[in-house]
C-alpha positions in Angstrom: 102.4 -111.6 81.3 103.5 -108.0 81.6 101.6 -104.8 80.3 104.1 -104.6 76.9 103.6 -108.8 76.2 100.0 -108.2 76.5 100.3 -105.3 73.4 102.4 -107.8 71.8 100.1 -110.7 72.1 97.2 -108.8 71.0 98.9 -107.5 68.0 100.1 -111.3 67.3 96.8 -112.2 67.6 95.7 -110.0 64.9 98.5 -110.6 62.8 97.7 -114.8 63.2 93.7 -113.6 62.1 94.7 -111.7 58.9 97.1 -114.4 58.1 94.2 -117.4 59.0 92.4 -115.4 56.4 94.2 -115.1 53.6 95.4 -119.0 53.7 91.8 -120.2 55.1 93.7 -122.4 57.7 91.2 -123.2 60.5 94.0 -123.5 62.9 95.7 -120.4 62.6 92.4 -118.6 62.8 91.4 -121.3 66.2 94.5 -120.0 67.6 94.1 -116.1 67.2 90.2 -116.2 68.2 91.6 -118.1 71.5 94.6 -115.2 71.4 92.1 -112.5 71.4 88.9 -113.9 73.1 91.6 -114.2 76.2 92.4 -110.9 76.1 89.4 -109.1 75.9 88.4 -111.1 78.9 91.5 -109.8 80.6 90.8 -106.5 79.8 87.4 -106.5 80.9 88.5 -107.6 84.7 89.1 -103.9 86.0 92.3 -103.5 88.4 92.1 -102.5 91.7 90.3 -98.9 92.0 89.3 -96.1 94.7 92.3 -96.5 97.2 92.8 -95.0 100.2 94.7 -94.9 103.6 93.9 -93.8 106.7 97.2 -93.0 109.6 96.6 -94.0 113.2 98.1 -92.0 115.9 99.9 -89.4 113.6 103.1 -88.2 115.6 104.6 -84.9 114.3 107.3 -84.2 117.0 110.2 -86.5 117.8 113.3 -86.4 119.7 116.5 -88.2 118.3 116.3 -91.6 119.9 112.8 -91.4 120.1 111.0 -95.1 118.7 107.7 -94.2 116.2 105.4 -97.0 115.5 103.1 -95.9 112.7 100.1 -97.9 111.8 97.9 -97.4 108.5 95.0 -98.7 107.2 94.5 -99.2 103.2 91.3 -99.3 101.9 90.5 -100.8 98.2 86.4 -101.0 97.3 86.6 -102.0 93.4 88.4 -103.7 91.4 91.0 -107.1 91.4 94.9 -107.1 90.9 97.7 -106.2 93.3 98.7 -103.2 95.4 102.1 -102.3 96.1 102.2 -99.7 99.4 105.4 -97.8 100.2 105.0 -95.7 102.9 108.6 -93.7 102.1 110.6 -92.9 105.6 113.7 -90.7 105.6 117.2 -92.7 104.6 118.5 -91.5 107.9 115.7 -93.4 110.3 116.2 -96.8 111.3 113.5 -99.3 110.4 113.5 -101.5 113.7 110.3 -103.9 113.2 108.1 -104.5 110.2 108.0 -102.9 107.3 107.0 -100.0 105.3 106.6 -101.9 102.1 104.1 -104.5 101.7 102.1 -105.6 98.4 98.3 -106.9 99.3 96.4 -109.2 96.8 92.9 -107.6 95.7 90.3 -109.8 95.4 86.6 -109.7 94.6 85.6 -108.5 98.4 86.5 -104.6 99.3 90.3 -104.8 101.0 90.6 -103.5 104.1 94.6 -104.1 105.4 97.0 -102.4 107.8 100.6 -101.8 107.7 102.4 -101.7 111.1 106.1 -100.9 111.7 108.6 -98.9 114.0 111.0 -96.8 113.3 113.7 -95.0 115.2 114.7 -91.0 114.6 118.4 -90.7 114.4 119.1 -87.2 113.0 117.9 -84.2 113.5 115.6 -81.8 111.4 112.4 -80.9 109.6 111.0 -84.1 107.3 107.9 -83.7 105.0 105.3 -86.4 105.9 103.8 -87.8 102.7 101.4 -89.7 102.1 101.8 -93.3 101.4 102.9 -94.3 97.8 101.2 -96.7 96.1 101.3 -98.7 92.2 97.7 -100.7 91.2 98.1 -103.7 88.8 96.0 -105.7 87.0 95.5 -109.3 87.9 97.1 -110.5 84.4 99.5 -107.4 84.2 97.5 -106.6 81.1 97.3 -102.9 82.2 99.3 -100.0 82.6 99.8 -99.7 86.8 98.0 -96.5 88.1 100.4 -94.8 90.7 99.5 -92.6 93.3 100.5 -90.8 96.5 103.1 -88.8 97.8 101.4 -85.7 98.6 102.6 -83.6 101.7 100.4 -83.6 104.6 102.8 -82.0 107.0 106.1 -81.7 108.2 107.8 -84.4 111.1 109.9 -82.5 113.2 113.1 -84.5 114.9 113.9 -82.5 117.8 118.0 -82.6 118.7 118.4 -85.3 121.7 117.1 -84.1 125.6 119.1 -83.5 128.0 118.0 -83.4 132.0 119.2 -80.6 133.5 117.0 -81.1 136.5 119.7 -82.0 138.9 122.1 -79.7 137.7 119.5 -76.6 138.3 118.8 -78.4 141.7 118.9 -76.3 144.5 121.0 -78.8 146.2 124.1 -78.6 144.5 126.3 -75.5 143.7 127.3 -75.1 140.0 130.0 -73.9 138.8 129.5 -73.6 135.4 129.8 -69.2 134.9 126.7 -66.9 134.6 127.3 -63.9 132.8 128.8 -60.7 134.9 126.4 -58.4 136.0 124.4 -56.8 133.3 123.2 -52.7 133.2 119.7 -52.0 133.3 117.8 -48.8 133.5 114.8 -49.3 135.8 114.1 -52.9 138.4 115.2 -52.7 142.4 119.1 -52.0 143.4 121.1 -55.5 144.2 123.7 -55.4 146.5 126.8 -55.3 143.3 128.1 -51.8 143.9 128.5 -50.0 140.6 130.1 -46.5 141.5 130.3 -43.5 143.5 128.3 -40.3 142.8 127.1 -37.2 144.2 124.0 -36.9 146.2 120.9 -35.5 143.6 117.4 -35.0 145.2 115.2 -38.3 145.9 118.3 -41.2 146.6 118.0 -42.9 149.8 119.7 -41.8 153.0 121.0 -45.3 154.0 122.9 -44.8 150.3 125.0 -42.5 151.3 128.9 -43.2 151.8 129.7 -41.3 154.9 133.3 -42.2 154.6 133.6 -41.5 151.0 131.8 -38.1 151.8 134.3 -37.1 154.6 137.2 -38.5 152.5 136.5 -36.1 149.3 135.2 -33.8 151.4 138.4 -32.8 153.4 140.0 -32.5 150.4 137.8 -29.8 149.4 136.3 -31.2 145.9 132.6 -30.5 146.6 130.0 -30.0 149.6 127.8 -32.0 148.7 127.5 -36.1 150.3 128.1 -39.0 147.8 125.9 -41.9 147.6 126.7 -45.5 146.3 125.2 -47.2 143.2 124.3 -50.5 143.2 123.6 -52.0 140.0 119.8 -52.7 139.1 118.0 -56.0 138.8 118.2 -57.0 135.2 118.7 -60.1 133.1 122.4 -61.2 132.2 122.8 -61.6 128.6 124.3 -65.1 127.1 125.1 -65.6 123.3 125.4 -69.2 122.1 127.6 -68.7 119.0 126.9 -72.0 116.6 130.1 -72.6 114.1 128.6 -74.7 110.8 131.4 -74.9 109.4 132.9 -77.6 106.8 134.7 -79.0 109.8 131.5 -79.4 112.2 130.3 -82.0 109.0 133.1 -84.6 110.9 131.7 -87.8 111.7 129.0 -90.4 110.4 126.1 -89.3 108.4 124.0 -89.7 111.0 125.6 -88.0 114.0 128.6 -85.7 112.9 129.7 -82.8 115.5 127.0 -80.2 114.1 124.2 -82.6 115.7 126.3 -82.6 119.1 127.0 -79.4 119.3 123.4 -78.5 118.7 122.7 -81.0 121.5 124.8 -79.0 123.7 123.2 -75.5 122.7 119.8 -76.8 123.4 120.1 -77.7 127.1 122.5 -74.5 127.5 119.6 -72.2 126.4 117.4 -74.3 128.4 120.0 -73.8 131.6 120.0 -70.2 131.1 116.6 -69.2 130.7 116.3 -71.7 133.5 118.4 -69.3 135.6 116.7 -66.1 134.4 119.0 -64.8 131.9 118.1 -63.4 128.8 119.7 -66.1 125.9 120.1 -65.6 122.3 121.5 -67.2 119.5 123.7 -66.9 116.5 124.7 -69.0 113.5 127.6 -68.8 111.9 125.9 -69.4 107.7 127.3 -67.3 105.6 124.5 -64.5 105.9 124.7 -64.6 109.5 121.4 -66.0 111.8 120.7 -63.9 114.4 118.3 -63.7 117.2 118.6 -60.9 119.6 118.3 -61.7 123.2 115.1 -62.9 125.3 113.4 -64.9 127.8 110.8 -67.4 128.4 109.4 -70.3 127.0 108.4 -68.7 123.6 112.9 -67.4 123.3 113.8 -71.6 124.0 110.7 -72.6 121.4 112.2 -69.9 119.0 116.2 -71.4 119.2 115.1 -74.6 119.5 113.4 -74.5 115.7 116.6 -72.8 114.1 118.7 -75.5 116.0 116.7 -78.1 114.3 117.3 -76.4 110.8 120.9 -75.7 111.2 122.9 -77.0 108.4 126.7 -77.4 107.7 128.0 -75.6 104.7 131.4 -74.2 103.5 130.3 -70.3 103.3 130.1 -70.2 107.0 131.1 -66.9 108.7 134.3 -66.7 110.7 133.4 -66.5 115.1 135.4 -62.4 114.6 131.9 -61.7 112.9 129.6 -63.2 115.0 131.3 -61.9 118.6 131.2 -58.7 116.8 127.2 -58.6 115.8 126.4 -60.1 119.0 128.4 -57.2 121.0 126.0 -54.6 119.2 123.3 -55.6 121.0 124.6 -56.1 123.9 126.9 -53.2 124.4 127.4 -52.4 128.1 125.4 -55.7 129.9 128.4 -57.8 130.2 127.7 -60.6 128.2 129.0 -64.4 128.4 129.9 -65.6 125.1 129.5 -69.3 124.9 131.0 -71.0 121.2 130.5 -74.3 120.1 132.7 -75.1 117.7 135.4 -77.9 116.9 139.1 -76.2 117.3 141.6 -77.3 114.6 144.4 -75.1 113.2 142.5 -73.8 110.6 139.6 -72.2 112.8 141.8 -71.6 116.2 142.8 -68.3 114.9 139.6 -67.1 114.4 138.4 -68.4 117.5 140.9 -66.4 119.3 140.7 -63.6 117.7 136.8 -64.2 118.5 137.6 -64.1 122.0 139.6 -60.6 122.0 137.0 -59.6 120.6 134.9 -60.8 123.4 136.5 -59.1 126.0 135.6 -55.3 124.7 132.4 -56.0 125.8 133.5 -57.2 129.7 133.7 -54.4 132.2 135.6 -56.3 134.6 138.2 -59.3 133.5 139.5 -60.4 136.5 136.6 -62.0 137.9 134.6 -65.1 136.5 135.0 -65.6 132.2 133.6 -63.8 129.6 133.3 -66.4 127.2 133.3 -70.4 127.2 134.7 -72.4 124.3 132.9 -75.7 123.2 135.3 -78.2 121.5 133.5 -81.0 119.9 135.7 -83.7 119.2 134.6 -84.7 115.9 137.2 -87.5 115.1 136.2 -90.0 118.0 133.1 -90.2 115.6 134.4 -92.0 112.8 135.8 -95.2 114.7 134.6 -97.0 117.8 137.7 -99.3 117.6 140.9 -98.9 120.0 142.9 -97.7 117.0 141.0 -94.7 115.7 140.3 -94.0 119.7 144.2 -93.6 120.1 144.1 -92.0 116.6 141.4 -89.4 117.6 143.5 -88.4 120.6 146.2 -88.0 119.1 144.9 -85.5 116.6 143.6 -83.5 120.0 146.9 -83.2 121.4 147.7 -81.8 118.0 145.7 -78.4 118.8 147.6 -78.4 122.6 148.9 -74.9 122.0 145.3 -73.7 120.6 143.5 -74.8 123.5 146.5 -73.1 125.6 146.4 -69.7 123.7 142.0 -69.9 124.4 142.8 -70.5 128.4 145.3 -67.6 128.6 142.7 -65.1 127.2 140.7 -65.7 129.9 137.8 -68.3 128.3 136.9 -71.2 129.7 137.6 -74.3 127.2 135.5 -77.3 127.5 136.7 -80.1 125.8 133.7 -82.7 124.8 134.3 -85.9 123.7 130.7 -87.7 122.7 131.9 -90.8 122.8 133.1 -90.5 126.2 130.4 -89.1 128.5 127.5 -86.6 127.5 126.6 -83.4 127.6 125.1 -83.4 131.0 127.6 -85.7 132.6 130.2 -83.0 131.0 127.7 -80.0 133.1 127.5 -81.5 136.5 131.6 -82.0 136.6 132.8 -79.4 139.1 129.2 -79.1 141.1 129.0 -80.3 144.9 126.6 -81.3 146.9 125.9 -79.3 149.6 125.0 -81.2 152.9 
């Protein structure tokens, strides 16, 4: 009997007293007495009360992949009925065992239950953790439910997917993926990359000096005094990743489209980098334009890593011209390696290119190593598994041939990812050899 045929019966009953009354039929008033002695006995019988939950082991920090098994204990001291417990989970996790929604049947005795299941992170990004929802009900339903819960205790952070770069930052193998050219700075020790040729000025080393240089200029009568090489100073080389969230980055399966790749491949890239020294930073192509400037060290990975996990597609996304062009203004003169993850189709090729043009104003020298490496994410080898849409998805590459062709004759390296294929790190360690 449900909380509204309980109003109704109790109003019946009344309605079958009055009526006994006025006829002064014994039965009619035997049956409402029963009606409504039931019910007030039913409404005396409190439903379950003072409920609480306790988490075990309360994870915060995943990876994508990563199994959680949450465990939680629900607590009931008064009261007897039924409690419905829905501890709500994101619609993009995978429940694997168990279950997150279980009812438990309140007795005289306090309840003490648990609720164990696993679950496995899939996407990407920040999720509130709430806590567990819950509806009360009396044991005859004559009641209105109490519901409670949902209140934010924190925020569950799925990190993008690791990758081990361990072997390729071995120092038994040689890589050949580019480091950035070398970059300017004003103070640190002299490497042995010659810069230029100047004249001698009080306090340079002797064993600078270019004797042959000297005698050269010096025959021809240009100046007296001896000229002296520079040699570029110890700094860090400067690497932009440049993150396209564009509409066509949303490609793929609501779980894994070729944002959440590409943000798998920026991840262990900034790792690699800072790995080798250089100073990495990071720029998103939203509308506004994310930015953040160049730096090293644990706290610069924790710092792209968190605006990696937000990152977002959306249609007001700024065009890679813009971004190459930001980036460059802060790192005018340090020869920077421009690395864009993107997804080439012939919409965005042209402002990929024109990107890269852009990219080499800020190279000093062009002819050796690149300047800027291109990402493609094949995003259509996401949507079917099957041989069809695998030919299909092909296909569709060879359809952006002459893109790729126009990227490689400007001087950028293009890597071509397919996910579905081989990963990221599979994809970094082609090219390196092992040296004996």
């Amino acid at each position: 009997m449900s909380y509204f045929h309980g109003r109704s019966t109790t109003t019946f009953a009344f309605f079958m007293f009055a009526i006994g009354l006025v006829l002064g039929n014994i039965v009619i008033l035997s049956i409402a007495l029963v009606q409504v002695i039931f019910l007030i006995i039913s409404l005396s019988i409190p439903q379950p009360k003072k409920i609480s939950f306790k988490r075990e082991r309360v994870e915060t920090q995943a990876s994508v992949g990563h199994i959680i098994e949450r465990n939680i204990s629900i607590y009931a001291e008064k009261g007897i009925g039924l409690i419905i417990v829905n501890d709500v989970i994101p619609e993009e996790f995978d429940l694997i065992e168990g279950s997150n929604y279980k009812a438990f049947l309140k007795l005289l005795r306090p309840l003490e239950a648990k609720m164990e299941y696993k679950i496995a992170c899939t996407k990407r990004g920040e999720y509130p953790l709430l806590s567990p929802l819950y509806e009360s009900r009396h044991l005859l339903n004559v009641r209105v439910a109490d519901k409670g819960g949902g209140e934010k205790e924190g925020t569950f952070v799925v990190r993008p997917r690791p990758i081990n770069i361990r072997r390729i930052l071995s120092l038994k193998t040689l890589s050949t993926i580019p480091l950035p050219l070398g970059s300017i700075a004003k103070g640190g020790l002299p490497t042995t990359d010659f810069r230029e040729l100047r004249e001698y000025s009080y306090g340079d080393p002797y064993n600078f000096i270019n004797w042959k240089a000297t005698a050269r200029l010096g025959s021809r009568g240009t100046t007296s005094s001896p000229y002296v090489n520079v040699f570029e100073k110890e700094g860090r080389k400067v690497v932009w990743l440049i993150l396209d969230v564009s509409s066509s980055m949303s490609l793929g399966t609501s779980v894994r489209s070729a944002l959440d790749y590409a943000v798998e491949a920026a991840d262990a890239l900034s790792r690699f980098y800072l790995e080798k020294g250089c100073s990495v930073g990071l720029y998103v192509c939203t509308e506004d334009g994310l930015i953040i400037p160049p730096d090293t060290g644990r706290r610069q990975y924790m710092i792209i890593l968190g605006e990696l996990i937000r990152a977002q597609t959306g249609y007001g996304s700024q065009p890679i011209t813009t971004a190459i062009e930001r980036c460059g203004a802060y790192s005018a003169g340090a020869n920077p390696l421009f690395i864009i993850l993107t997804s080439i189709t012939k919409a965005s090729a042209p402002s990929i290119v024109q990107g890269i043009r852009e990219a080499r104003k800020y190279s000093k020298s062009l002819r050796v190593g690149h300047h800027a490496i291109v990402v493609d994410v094949n995003p259509y080898s996401l949507i079917s598994s099957d041989p069809e849409g695998r030919l299909a998805s092909k296909m569709l590459r060879i359809l952006t041939a002459q893109e790729a062709l126009a990227i490689r004759r400007l001087g950028a390296m293009l890597v071509r990812w397919d996910p579905m294929e081989r990963s990221f790190s599979e994809l970094m360690l082609k090219g390196l050899r092992v040296l004996k």
